[in-house]
C-alpha positions as CSV (number, residue, x, y, z in Angstrom):
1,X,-33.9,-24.1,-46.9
2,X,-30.8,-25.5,-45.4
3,X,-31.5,-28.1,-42.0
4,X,-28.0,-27.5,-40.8
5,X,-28.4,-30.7,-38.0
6,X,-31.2,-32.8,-39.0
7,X,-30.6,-35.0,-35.5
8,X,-31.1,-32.3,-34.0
9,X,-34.5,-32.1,-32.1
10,X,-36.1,-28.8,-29.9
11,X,-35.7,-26.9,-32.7
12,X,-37.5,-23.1,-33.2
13,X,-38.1,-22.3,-36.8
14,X,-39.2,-18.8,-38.3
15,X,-41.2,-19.4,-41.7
16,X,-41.0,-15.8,-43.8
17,X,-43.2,-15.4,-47.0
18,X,-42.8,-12.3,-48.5
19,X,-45.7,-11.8,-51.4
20,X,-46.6,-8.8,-53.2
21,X,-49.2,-7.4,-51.0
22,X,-48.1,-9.0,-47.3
23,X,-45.4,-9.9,-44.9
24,X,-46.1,-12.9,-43.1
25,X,-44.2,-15.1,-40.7
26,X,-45.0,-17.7,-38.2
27,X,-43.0,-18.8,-35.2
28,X,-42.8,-22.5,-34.7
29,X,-41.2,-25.1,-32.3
30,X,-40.4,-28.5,-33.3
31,X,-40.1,-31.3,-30.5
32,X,-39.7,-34.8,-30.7
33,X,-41.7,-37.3,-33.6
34,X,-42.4,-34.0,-35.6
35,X,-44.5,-32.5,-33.1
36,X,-45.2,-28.8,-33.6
37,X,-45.8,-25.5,-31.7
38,X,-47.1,-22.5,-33.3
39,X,-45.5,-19.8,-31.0
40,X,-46.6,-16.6,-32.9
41,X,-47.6,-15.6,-36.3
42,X,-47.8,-11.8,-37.5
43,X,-48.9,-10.3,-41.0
44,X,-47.8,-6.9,-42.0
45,X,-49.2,-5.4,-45.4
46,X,-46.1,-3.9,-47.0
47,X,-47.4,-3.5,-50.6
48,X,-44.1,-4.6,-52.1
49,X,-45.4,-4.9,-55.5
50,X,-47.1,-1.4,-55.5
51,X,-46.0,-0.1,-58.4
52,X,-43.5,-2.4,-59.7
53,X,-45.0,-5.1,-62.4
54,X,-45.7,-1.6,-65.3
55,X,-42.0,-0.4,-64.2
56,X,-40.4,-4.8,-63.5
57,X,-38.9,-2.7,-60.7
58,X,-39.6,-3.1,-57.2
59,X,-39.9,1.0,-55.8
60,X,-38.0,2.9,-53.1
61,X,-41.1,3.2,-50.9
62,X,-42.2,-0.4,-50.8
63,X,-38.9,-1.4,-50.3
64,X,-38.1,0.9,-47.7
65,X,-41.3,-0.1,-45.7
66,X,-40.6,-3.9,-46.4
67,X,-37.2,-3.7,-44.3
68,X,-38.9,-1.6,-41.8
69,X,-41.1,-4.2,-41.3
70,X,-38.0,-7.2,-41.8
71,X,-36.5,-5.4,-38.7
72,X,-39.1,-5.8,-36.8
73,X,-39.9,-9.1,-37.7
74,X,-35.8,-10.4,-37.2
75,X,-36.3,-8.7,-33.8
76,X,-39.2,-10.9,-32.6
77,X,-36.8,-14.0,-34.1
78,X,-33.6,-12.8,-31.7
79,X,-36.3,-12.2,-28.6
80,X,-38.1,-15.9,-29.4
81,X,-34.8,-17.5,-29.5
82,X,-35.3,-18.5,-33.7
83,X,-32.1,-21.3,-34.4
84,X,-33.5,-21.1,-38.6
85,X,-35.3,-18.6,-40.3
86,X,-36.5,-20.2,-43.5
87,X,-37.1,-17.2,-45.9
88,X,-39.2,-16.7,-49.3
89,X,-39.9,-14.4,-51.5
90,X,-42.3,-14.8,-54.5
91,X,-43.7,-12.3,-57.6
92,X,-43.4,-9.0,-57.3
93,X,-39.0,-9.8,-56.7
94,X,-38.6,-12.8,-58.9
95,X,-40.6,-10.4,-61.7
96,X,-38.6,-7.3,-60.5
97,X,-35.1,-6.4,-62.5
98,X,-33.7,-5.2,-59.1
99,X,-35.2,-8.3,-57.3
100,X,-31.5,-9.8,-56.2
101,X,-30.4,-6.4,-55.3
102,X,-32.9,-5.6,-52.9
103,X,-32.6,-9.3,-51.8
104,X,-29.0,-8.3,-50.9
105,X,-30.3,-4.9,-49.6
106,X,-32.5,-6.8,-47.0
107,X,-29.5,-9.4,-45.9
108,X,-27.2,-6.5,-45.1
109,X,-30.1,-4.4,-43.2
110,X,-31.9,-7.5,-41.7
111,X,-29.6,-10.5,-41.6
112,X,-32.9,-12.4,-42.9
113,X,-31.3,-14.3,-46.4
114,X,-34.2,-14.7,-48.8
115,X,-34.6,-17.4,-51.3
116,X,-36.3,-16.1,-54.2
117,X,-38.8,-19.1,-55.7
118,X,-40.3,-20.2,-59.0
119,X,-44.1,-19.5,-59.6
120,X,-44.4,-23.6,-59.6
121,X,-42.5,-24.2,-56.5
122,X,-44.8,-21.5,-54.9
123,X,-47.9,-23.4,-56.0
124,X,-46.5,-26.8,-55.0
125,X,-45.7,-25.3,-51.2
126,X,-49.0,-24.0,-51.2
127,X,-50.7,-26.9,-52.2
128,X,-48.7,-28.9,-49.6
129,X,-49.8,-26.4,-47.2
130,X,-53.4,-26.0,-47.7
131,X,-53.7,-30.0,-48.0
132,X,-52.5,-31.5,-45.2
133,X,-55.4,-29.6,-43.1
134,X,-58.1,-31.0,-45.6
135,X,-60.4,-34.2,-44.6
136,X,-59.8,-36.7,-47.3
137,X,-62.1,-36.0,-50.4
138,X,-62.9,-39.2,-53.0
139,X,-61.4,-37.3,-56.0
140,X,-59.1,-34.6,-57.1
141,X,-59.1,-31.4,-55.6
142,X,-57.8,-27.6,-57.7
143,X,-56.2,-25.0,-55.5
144,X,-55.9,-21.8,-56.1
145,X,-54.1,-18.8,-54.3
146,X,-54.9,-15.1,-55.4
147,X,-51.9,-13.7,-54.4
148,X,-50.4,-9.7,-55.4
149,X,-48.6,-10.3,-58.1
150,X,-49.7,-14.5,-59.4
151,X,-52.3,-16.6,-58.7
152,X,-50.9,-20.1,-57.5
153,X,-53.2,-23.4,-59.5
154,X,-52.8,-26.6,-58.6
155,X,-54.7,-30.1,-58.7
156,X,-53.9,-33.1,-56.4
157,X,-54.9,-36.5,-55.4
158,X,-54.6,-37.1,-52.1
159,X,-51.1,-36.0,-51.0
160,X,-50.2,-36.4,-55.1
161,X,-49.6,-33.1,-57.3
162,X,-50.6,-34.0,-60.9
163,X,-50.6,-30.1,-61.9
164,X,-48.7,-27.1,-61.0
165,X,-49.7,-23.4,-63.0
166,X,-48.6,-20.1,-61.7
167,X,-50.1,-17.3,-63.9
168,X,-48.9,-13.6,-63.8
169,X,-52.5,-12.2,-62.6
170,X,-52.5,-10.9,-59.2
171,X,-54.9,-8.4,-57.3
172,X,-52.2,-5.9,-57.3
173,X,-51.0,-6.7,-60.7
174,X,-54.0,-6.1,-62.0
175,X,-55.1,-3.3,-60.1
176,X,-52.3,-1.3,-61.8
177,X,-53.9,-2.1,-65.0
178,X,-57.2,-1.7,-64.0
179,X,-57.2,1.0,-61.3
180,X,-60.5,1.0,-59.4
181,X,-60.8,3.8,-56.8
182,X,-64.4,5.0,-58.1
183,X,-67.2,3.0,-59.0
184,X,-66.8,0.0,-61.7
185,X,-68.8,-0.4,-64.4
186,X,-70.0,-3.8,-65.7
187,X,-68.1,-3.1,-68.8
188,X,-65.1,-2.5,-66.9
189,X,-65.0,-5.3,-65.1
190,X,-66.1,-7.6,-68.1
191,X,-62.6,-6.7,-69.5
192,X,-60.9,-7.6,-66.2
193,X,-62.6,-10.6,-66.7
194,X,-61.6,-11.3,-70.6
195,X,-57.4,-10.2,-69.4
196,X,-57.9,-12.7,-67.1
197,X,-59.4,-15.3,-69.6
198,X,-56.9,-14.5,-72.2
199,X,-54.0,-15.0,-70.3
200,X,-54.9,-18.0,-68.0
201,X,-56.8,-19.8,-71.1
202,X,-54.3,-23.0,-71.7
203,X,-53.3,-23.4,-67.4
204,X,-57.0,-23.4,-67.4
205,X,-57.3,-26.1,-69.9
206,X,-54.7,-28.3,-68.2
207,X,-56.7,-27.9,-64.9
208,X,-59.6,-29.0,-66.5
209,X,-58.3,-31.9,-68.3
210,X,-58.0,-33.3,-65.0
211,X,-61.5,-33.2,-63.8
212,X,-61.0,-31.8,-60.2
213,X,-64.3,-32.1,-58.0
214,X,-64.0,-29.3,-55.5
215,X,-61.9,-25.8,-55.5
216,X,-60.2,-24.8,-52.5
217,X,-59.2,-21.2,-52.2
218,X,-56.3,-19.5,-49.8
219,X,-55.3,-16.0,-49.4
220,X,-56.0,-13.2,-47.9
221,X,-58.1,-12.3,-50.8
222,X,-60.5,-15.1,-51.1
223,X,-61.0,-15.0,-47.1
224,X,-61.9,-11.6,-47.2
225,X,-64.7,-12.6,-50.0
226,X,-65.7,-15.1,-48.1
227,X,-66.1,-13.2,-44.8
228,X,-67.8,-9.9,-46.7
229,X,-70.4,-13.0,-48.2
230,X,-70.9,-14.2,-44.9
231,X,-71.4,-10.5,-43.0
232,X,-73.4,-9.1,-45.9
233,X,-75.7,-12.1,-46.0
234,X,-76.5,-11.3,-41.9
235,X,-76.8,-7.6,-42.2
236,X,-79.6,-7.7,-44.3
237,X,-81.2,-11.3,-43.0
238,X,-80.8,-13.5,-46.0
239,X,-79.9,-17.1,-45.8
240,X,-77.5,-18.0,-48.0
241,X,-75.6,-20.9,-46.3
242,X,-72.6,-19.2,-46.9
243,X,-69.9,-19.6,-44.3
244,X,-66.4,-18.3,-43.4
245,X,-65.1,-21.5,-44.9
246,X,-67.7,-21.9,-47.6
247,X,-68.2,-19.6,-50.5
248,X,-70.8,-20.1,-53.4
249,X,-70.3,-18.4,-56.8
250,X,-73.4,-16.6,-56.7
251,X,-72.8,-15.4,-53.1
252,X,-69.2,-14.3,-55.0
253,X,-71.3,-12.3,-57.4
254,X,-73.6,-10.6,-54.5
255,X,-70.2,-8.6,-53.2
256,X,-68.9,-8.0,-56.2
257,X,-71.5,-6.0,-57.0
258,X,-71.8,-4.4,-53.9
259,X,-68.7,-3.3,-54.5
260,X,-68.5,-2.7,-58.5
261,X,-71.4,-0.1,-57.4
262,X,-69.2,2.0,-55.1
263,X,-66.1,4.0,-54.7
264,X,-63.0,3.0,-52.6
265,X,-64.1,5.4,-49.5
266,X,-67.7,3.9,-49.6
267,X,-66.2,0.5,-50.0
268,X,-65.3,0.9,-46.4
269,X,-68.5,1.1,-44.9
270,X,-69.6,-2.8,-46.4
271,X,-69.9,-5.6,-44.0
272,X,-67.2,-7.3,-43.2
273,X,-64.7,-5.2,-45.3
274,X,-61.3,-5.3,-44.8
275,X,-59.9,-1.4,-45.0
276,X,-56.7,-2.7,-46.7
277,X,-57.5,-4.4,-49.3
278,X,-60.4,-1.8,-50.6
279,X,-58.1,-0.9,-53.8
280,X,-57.7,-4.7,-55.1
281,X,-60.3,-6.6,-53.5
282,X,-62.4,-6.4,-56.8
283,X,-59.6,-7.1,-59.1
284,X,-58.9,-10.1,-57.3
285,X,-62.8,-11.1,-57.0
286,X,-62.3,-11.0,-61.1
287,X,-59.9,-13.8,-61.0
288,X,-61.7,-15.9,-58.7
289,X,-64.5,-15.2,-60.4
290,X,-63.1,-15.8,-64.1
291,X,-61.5,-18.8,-63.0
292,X,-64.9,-20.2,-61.1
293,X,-66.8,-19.8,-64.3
294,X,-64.4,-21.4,-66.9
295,X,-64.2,-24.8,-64.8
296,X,-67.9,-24.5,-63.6
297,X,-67.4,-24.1,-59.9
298,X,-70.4,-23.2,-57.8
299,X,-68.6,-22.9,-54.8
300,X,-65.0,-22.7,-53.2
301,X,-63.6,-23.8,-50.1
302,X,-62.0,-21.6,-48.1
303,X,-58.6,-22.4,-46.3
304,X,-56.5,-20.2,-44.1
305,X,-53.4,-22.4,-44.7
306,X,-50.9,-21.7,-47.3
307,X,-47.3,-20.9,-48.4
308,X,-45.5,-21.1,-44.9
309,X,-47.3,-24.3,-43.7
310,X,-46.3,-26.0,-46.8
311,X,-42.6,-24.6,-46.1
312,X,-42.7,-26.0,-42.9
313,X,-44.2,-29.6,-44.1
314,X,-41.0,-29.6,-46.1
315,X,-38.7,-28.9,-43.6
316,X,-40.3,-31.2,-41.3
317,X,-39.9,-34.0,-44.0
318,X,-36.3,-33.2,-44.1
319,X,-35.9,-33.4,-40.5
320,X,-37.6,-36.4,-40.2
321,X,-37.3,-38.3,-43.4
322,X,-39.6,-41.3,-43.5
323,X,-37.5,-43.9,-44.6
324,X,-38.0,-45.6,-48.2
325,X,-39.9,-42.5,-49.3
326,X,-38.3,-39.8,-51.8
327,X,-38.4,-36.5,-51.2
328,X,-39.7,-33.9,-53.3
329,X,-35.7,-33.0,-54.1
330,X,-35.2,-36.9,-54.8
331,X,-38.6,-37.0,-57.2
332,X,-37.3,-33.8,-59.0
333,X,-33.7,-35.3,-59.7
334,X,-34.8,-38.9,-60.9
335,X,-37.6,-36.9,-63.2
336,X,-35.3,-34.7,-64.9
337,X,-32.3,-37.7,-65.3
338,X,-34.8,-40.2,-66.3
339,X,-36.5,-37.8,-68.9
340,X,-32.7,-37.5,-70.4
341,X,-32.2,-40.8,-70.6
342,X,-29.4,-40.9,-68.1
343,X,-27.5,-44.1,-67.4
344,X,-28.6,-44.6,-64.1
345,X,-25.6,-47.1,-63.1
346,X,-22.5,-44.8,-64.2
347,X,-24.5,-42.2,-62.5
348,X,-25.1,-43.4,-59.2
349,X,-22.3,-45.1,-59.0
350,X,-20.2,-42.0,-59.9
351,X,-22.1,-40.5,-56.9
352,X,-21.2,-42.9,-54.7
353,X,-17.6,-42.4,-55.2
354,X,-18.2,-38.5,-55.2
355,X,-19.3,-39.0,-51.8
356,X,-17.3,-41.5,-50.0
357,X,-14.1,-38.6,-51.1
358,X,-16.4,-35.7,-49.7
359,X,-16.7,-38.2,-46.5
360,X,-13.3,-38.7,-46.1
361,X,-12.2,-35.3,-46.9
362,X,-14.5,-34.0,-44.4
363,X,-13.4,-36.2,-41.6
364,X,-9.8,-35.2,-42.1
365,X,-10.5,-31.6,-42.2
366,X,-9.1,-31.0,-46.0
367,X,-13.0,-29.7,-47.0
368,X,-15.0,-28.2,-43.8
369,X,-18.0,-27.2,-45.6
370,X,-21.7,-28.0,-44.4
371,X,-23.2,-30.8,-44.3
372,X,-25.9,-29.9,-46.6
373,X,-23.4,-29.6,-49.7
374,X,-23.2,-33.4,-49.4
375,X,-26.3,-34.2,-50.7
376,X,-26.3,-31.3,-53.4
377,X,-23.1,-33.3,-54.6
378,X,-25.2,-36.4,-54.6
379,X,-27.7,-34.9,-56.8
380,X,-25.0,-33.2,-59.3
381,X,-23.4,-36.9,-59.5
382,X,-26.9,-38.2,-60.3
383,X,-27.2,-35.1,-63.2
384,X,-23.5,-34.7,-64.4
385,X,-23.8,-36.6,-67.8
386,X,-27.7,-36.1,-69.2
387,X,-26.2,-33.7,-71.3
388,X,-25.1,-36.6,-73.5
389,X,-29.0,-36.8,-74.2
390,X,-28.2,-33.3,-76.5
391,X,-25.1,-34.6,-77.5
392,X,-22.1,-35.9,-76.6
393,X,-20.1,-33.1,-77.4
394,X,-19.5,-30.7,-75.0
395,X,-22.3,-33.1,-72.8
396,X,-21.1,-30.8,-69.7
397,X,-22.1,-27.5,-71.3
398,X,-25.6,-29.2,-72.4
399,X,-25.3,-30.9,-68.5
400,X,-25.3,-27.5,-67.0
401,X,-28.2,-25.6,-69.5
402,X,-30.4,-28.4,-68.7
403,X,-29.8,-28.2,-64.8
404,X,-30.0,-25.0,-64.7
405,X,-33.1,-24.4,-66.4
406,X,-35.2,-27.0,-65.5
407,X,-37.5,-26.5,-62.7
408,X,-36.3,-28.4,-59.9
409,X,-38.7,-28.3,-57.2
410,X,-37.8,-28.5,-53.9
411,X,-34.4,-26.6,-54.6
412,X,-33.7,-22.7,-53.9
413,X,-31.9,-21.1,-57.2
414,X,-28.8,-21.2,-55.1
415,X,-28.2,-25.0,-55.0
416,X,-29.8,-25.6,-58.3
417,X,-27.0,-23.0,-60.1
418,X,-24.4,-25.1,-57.6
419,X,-25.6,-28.5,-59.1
420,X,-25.5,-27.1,-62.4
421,X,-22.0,-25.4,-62.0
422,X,-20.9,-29.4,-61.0
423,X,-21.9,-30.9,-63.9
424,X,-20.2,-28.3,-66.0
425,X,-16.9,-28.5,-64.2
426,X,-16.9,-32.4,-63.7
427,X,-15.5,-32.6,-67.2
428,X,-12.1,-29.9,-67.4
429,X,-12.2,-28.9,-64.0
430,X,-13.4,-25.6,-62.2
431,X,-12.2,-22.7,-63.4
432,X,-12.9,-19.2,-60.9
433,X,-12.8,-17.1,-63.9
434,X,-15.7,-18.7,-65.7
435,X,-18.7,-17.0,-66.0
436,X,-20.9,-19.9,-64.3
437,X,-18.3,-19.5,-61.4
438,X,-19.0,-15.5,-61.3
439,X,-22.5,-16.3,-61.8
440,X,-22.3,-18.4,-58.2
441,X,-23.3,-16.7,-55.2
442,X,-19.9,-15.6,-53.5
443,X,-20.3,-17.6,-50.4
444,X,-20.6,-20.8,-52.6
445,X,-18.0,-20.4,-55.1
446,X,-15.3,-22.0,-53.1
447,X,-17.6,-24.9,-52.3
448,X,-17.4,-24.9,-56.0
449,X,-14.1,-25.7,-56.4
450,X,-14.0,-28.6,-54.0
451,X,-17.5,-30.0,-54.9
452,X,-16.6,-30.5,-58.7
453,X,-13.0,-31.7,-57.5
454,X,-15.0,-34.6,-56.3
455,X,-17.1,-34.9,-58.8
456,X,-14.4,-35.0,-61.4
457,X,-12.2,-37.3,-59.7
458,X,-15.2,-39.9,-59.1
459,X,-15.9,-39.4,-62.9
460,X,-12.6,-40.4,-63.6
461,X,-12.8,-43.6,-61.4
462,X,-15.7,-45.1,-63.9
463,X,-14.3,-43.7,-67.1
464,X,-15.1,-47.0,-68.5
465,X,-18.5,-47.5,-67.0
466,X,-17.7,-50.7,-65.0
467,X,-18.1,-50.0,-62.0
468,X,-14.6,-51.4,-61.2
469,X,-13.1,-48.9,-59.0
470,X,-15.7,-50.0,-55.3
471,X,-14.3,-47.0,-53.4
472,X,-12.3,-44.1,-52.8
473,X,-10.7,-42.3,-50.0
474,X,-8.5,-39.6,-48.9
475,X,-6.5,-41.2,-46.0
476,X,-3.0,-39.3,-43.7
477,X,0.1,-41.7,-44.2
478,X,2.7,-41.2,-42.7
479,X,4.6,-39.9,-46.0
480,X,1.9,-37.8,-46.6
481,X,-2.0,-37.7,-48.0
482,X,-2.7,-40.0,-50.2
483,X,-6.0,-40.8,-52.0
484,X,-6.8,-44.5,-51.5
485,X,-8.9,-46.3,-54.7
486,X,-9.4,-50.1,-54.6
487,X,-10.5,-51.3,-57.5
488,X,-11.8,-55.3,-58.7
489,X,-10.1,-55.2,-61.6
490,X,-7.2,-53.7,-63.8
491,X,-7.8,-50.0,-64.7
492,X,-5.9,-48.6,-67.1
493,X,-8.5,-46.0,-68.5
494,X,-9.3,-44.7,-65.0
495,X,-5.9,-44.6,-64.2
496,X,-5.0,-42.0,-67.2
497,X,-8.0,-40.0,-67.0
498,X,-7.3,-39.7,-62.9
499,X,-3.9,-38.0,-64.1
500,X,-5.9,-35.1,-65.4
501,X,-7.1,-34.2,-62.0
502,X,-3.6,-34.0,-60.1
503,X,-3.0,-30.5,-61.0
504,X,-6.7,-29.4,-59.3
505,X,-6.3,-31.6,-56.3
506,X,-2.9,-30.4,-55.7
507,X,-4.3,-27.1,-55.4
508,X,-6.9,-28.0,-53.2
509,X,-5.0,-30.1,-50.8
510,X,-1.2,-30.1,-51.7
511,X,0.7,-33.0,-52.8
512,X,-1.3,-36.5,-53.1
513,X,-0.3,-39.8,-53.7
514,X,-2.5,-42.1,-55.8
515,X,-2.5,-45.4,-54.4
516,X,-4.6,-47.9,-56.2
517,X,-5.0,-51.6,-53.6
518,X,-7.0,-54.7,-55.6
519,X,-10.5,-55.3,-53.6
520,X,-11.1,-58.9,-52.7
């Protein structure tokens, strides 16, 4: 979720969330002090999982109405004016063994580039999301999110996550297990129930184990429950105290039987029943259901936030970042390298030197990527040596497994497989016909090559771990480019491990003279 210009202000941001069941996207303009605008937002049911979590392949007809839809949707962005689209994609194409393909299918057909994310980061955006909107509560809270293909669990403290749980049960998902266009019987949907026990049984615990005081439910699923409770409870004159926003478990139980009891045509005629979602509206009610009972819930609260406001609270934070507070990226970074032991000092100082060359390199035109690799580079400098927690041996190899599959929230799979294609290289340099170079996206293996260039060469510069070389430069003499190192003392390790790099940064920017000046 790249911010291309973070000083720039005025800016108009599309937010796409592309679930199993629904298209959504809202249009949003961002002034001054993080002021916000909702300009449109628009839902579209495109069913993308329909059919795929039996085959773990997306199909040709969901597919092909999902870029229907994307056109339409990249139209309204062109007409509004949209300078980002910030794109996500969740189960049914992270599950799916053609997810990246159609991923690439939609790019071509759409111009909309998706990022694909983890079940955890979903349930951490949607937690943000829902949060932010909530009066402040004297407790913890537990989320939940009943989405097609997972159901998103979380449990916070204010505006701190303490759990994170996505579990492969979704209304769709389970609706192609448990198909349910007649009439359900009790004992039918007591083994929806028990799939939904047995497979959520330790997330569950862990939820638990923190002693959350109220549930709060988003989704289109739980809203519709909640507005069938509400309209059912007027039609026939009962006071429940059930409102749109509200909904006890018993009230829960009351349409779920009103459903169970009928087919998917008479479904329709219920209060308050939304016509597309009558073949997964009970399989869904079974997880919130399930869930309710196992942590003793009476009741839920029901928000209309989710996914794309907490998408936008991130962006927002990197547009504005409040000084002396770490982001979610930072958090994620320092957890992982602390958690290996790293030592910190080599480390950030090694980023520090990684960055003053990308600086300088950048100003003289020898690197013109994007901004936004600068920080990636910071975080790979941060990262390059917890492999040594393994073993020192091939620490780089160990380096890059560890990056790459740790879940780093707050990172798209593209920039964590960058970061972890760094740390790999930082050690013998990059190599294109590697595998982890292949594995890059295209567009990002040539940042690649510079990125680790950097990385190796500031690697060098504290071979010893004394921090003796202060900084680094790329600087235009008038004989030629030279690469600038000042360094407090004597460096005769750094000096023969920088010699390893020559052949790499000659390729990269021609001849270079190493020029080494004394600090004072």
């Amino acid at each position: 979720m790249p911010v291309e210009n973070p000083a720039g202000r005025g800016r108009t941001v599309a937010i796409m969330d592309l679930g199993s069941n629904s298209l959504r996207m809202m249009i949003v303009r961002i002034g001054e002090n993080r002021v916000t605008s909702v300009l449109n937002q628009v839902k579209q049911m495109v069913r993308l999982g329909e059919g795929a979590f039996g085959e773990h392949r997306l199909q040709p007809e969901p597919m092909r109405r999902t870029i229907a839809a994307l056109r339409g949707f990249a139209g309204m962005c062109r007409s509004y004016g949209v300078d980002e689209i910030v794109a996500l994609a969740t189960a049914a194409v992270r599950d799916a063994a053609n997810g990246q393909e159609f991923m690439d299918e939609v790019r071509r057909e759409t111009g909309v580039d998706f990022t694909v994310i983890s079940g955890r980061e979903e349930a951490r955006l949607i937690c943000r999301g829902v949060s932010v909107a909530l009066e402040p509560f004297a407790g913890k809270r537990m989320f939940i999110d009943i989405g097609g293909g997972s159901t998103e669990l979380s449990v916070a403290e204010g505006s701190n996550i303490l759990e994170l749980e996505s579990l492969k049960l979704g209304a769709v998902r389970l609706a192609g297990l448990f198909p349910g266009s007649g009439p359900v019987s009790s004992q039918c949907y007591a083994e929806m129930q028990k799939y939904v026990r047995d497979h959520a049984v330790l997330p569950l615990q862990r939820m638990e184990a923190q002693a959350p005081g109220e549930l709060v439910g988003s989704s289109g699923t739980i809203q519709s429950l909640a507005e069938m409770a509400v309209a059912m409870a007027r039609d026939s004159g009962k006071k429940t105290g059930d409102t749109a926003e509200i909904l006890s478990y018993s009230s829960l139980r009351r349409v779920v039987k009103a459903l169970c009891e009928r087919n998917e045509e008479e479904r329709m005629s219920l209060p308050g029943m939304n016509p597309r979602r009558t073949g997964i509206l009970i399989q869904g009610a079974a997880i919130l259901q399930t869930i309710m009972e196992e942590l003793d819930f009476d009741s839920v609260r029901v928000s209309g936030r989710g996914l794309r406001d907490g998408a936008l609270a991130d962006y927002l934070e990197r547009l504005f970042p409040e000084k002396g507070r770490l982001s979610v990226r930072d958090e994620s970074v320092l957890r992982l390298a602390r958690l290996c032991r790293f030592e910190e000092t080599h480390s950030r100082h090694v980023a520090k030197l990684a960055l003053m060359l990308f600086d300088s390199a950048r100003e003289l035109g020898l690197y013109r990527g994007p901004a936004r690799m600068r920080e990636l580079l910071h975080y790979a400098g941060l990262l390059h040596d917890i492999g040594i927690f393994i073993s020192f041996t091939k620490h780089n190899v160990h380096s890059h497994y560890l990056i790459q599959n740790s879940e780093m929230l707050g990172f798209t799979q593209k920039e964590v497989s960058l970061m972890a294609a760094l740390a790999l290289f930082h050690r013998y340099g990059y190599s294109r016909k590697d595998k982890v170079c292949a594995a890059l996206a295209e567009d990002w293996q040539e940042h690649a090559r510079y990125l680790s260039l950097f990385l190796s060469l500031a690697e060098a510069m504290d071979k010893s771990h004394r921090q003796a070389v202060v900084s680094a430069s790329f600087v235009r003499r008038a004989q030629g480019l030279a690469l600038v190192m000042r360094a407090t003392a004597p460096c005769p390790v750094e000096q023969e491990r920088i010699k390893r790099c020559l052949k790499a940064l000659e390729k990269c920017f021609g001849k270079t003279d190493m020029v080494w000046e004394a600090s004072s």
